[in-house]
C-alpha positions in Angstrom: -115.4 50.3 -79.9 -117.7 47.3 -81.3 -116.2 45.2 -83.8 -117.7 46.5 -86.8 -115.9 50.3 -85.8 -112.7 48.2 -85.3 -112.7 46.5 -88.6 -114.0 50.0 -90.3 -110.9 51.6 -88.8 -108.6 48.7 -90.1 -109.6 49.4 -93.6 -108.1 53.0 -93.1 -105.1 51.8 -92.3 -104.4 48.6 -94.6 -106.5 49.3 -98.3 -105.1 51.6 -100.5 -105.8 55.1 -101.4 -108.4 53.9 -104.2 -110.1 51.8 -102.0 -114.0 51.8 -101.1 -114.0 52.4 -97.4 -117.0 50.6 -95.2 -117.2 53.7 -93.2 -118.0 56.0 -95.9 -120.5 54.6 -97.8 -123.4 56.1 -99.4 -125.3 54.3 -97.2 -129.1 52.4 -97.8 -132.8 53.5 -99.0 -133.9 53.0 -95.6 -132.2 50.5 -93.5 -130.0 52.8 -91.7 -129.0 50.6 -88.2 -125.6 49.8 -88.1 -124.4 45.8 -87.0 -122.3 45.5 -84.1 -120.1 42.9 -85.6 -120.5 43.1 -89.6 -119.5 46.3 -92.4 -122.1 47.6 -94.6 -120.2 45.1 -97.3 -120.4 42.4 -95.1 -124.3 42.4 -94.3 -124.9 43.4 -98.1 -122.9 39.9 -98.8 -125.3 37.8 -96.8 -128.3 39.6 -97.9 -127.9 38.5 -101.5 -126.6 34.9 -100.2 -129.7 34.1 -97.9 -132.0 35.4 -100.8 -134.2 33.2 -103.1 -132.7 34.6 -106.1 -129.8 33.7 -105.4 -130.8 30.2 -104.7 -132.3 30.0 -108.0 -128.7 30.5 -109.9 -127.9 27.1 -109.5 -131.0 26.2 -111.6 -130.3 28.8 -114.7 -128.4 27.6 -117.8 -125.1 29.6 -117.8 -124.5 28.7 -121.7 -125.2 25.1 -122.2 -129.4 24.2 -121.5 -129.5 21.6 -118.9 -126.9 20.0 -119.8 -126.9 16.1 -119.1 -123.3 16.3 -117.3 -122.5 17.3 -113.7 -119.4 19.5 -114.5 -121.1 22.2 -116.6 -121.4 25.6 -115.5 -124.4 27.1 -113.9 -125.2 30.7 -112.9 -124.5 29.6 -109.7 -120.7 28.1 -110.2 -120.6 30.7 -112.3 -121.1 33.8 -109.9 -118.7 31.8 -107.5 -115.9 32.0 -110.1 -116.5 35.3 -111.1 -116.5 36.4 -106.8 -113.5 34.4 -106.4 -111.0 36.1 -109.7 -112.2 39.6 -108.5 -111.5 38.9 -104.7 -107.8 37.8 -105.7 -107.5 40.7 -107.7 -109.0 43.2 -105.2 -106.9 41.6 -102.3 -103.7 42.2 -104.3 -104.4 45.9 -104.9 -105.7 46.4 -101.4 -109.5 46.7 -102.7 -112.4 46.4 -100.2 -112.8 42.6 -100.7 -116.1 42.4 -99.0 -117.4 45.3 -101.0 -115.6 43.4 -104.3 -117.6 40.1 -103.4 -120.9 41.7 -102.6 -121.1 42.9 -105.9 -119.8 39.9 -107.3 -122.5 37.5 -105.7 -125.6 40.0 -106.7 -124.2 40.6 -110.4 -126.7 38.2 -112.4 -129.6 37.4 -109.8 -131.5 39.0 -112.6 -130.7 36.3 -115.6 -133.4 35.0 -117.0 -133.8 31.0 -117.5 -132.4 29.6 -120.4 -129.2 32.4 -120.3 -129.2 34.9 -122.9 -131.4 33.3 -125.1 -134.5 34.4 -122.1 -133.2 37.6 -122.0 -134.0 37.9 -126.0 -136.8 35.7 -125.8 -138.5 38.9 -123.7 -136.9 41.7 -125.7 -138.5 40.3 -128.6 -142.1 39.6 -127.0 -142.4 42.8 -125.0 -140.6 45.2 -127.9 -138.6 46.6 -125.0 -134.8 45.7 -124.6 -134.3 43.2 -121.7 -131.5 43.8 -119.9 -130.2 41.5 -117.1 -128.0 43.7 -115.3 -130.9 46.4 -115.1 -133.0 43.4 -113.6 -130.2 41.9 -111.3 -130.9 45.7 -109.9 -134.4 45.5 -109.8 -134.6 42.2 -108.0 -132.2 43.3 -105.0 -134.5 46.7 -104.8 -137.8 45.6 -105.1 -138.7 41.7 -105.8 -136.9 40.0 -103.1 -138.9 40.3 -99.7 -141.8 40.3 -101.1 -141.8 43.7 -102.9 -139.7 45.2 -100.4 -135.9 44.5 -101.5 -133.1 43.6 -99.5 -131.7 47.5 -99.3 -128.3 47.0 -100.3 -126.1 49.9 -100.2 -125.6 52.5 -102.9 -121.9 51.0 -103.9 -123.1 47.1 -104.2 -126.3 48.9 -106.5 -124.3 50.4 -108.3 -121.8 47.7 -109.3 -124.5 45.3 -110.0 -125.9 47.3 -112.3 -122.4 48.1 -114.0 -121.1 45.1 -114.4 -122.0 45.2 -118.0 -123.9 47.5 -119.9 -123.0 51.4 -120.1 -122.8 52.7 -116.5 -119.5 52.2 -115.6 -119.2 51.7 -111.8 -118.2 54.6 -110.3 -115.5 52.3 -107.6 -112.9 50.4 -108.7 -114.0 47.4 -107.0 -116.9 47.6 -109.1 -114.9 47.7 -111.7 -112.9 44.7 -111.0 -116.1 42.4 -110.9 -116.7 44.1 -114.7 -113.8 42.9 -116.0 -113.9 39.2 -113.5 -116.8 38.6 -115.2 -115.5 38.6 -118.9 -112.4 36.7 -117.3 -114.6 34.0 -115.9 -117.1 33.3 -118.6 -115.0 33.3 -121.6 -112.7 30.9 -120.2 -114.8 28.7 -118.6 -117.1 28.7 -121.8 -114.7 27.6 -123.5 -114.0 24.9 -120.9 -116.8 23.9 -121.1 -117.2 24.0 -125.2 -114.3 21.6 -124.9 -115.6 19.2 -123.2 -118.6 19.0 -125.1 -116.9 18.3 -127.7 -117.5 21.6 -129.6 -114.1 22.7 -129.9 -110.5 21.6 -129.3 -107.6 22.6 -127.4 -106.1 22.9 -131.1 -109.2 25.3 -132.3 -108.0 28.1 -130.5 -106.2 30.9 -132.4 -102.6 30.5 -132.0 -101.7 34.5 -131.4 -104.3 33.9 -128.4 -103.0 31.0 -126.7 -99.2 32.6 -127.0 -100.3 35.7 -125.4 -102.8 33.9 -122.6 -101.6 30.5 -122.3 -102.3 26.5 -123.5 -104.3 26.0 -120.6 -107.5 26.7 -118.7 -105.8 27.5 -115.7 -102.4 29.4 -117.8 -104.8 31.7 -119.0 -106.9 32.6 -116.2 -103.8 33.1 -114.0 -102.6 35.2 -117.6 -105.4 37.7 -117.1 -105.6 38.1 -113.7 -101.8 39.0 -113.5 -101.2 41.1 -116.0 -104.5 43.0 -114.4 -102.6 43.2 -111.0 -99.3 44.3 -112.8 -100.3 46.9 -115.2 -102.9 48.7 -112.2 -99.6 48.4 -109.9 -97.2 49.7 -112.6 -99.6 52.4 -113.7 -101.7 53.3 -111.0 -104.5 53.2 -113.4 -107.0 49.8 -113.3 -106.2 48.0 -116.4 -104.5 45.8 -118.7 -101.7 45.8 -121.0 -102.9 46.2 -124.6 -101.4 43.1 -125.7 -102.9 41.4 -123.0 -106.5 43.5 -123.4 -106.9 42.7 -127.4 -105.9 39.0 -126.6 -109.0 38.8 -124.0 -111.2 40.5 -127.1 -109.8 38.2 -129.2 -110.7 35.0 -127.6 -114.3 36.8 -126.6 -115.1 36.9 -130.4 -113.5 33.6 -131.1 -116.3 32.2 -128.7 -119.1 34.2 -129.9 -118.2 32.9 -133.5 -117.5 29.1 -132.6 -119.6 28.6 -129.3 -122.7 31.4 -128.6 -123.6 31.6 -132.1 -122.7 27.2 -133.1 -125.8 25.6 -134.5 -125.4 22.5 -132.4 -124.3 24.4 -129.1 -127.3 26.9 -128.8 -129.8 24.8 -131.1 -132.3 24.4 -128.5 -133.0 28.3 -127.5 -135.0 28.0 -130.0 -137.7 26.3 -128.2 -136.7 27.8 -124.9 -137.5 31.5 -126.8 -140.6 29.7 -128.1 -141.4 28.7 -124.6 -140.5 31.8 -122.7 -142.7 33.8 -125.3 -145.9 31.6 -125.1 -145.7 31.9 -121.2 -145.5 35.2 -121.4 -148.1 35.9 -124.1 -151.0 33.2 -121.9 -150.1 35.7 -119.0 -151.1 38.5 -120.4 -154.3 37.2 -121.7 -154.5 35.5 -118.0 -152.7 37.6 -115.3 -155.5 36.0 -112.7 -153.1 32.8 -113.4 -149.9 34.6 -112.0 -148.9 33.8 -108.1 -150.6 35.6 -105.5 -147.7 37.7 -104.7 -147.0 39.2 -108.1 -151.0 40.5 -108.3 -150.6 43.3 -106.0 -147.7 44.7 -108.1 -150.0 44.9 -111.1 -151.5 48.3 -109.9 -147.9 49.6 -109.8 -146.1 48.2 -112.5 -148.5 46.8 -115.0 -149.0 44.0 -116.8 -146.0 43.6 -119.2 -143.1 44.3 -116.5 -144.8 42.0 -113.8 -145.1 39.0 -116.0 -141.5 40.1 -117.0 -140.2 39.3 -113.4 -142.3 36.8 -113.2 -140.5 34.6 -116.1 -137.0 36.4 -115.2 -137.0 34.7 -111.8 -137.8 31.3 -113.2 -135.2 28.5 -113.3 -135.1 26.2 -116.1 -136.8 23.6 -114.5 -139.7 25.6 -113.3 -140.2 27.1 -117.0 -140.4 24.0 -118.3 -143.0 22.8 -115.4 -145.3 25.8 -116.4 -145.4 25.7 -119.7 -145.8 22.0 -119.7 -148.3 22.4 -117.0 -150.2 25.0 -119.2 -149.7 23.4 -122.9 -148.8 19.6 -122.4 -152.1 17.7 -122.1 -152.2 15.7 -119.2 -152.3 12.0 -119.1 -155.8 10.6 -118.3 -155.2 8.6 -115.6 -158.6 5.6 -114.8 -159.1 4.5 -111.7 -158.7 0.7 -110.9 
């Protein structure tokens, strides 16, 4: 028995009934050798880790654009908060962990730069919604390698892709990440909100902070709870409704003071304005794209190449490009 078959056959006997099992996965596109020593789950986990989308995360705004501090959130610190709330949770309820944190890790490799404010920036240029989830998806199938993906299994796909959006994952580990997610950003928004001075502890809605908590850490360890102790109470994955509409509650309070604020989200303006004149010199230049993205042309066309194209930007680079394309350069004389 290798060590992969023993740790297959230990999931049997420790995870609970509702449990994704290793062993019984619906398997890859094409990949179909087996490690001696790692689960599907576990090779799926350091095939999004050792990608260069996943790198990228630590360059992508998460709400805030570049912010001048070092303790804002990222895309990156946020995945790892969002991997580490679901793993507690699916530990607790005897969930496939490694299946739980795959997920988790791949869930926004397909945010664009500048957060939300690229993915409307392209909705609005190409007249076709752009969704990040769907692209998240897309990089892990097809852009990464080169064109050829990095063939993750049919369960990590799938809870990707449902970790917002319609499709409703179809395990409940994918399910857990859905609802980590929306525990980790709106708390950690909001953290973040106060310490740019946005809002106050005192801001937030009394009937929210009596259900949930004062604190960041009170209501966190609130959500995540009451998420353990309702699914064990039930056997149903879920919250109690007091605890639910408190979560929805503090969700809109953010959209209202934070997502949509004036002074918090001023400067998506010129990151749309950016995003969109990038997109719109590519498509009256597509001989200016990378050399890898011009075989795809003939498959994909124009519009969705330049889409992934910008999508897998960070901030940084964005800025470089479209400073590189629009900024005149200095003239430099020689001496």
């Amino acid at each position: 028995m290798t060590v992969r078959e023993r740790l297959e056959q230990i999931e049997f006997e420790l995870l609970a009934p509702q449990a994704q099992k290793a062993a019984l996965s619906k398997g890859r596109t094409w990949d179909h050798a087996e490690s001696d020593v790692r689960t599907c789950y576990q090779r799926d986990m350091d095939r999004i880790v050792h990608s260069k989308a996943f790198r990228r995360l630590m360059h992508k705004t998460q709400v805030f654009l570049q912010p001048e501090g070092d303790h804002y959130r990222t895309r990156m610190t946020h995945t790892i908060e969002v991997s580490r709330i679901a793993r507690t949770i699916a530990r607790a309820l005897r969930m496939n962990e490694d299946l739980t944190e795959a997920i988790a890790l791949g869930h926004d490799l397909g945010h664009t730069p500048f957060g939300h404010a690229g993915e409307v920036a392209l909705t609005e240029v190409t007249g076709v919604p752009f969704r990040h989830n769907e692209q998240s998806l897309r990089v892990v199938d097809i852009l990464e390698k080169d064109g050829r993906g990095i063939d993750l299994t049919y369960e990590v796909r799938m809870g990707i892709l449902g970790h917002t959006g319609e499709h409703i994952p179809e395990t409940w580990e994918g399910q857990i990440v859905r609802t980590s997610d929306r525990i980790a950003y709106i708390n950690h928004d909001l953290d973040d909100a106060i310490r740019a001075g946005i809002l106050t502890l005192s801001d937030i809605p009394r009937d929210i902070s009596y259900v949930l908590g004062e604190s960041h850490n009170e209501r966190i360890n609130a959500l995540v709870m009451d998420m353990i102790g309702y699914t064990q109470e039930t056997g149903m994955l879920g919250m109690h409704e007091e605890v639910s509409k408190a979560m929805d509650a503090l969700r809109t309070f953010l959209f209202e003071r934070v997502y949509r604020n004036p002074v918090a989200k001023g400067e998506e303006v010129k990151a749309k304005a950016m995003i969109q004149a990038l997109y719109n010199y590519y498509i009256q230049h597509p001989e200016k794209l990378p050399a890898d993205f011009i075989p795809q042309l003939d498959f994909d066309g124009m519009p969705r190449v330049i889409c992934d194209y910008i999508a897998g930007m960070t901030d940084k680079y964005c800025v470089a490009k479209y400073e590189e394309l629009f900024i005149p350069s200095t003239w430099h004389v020689r001496g």
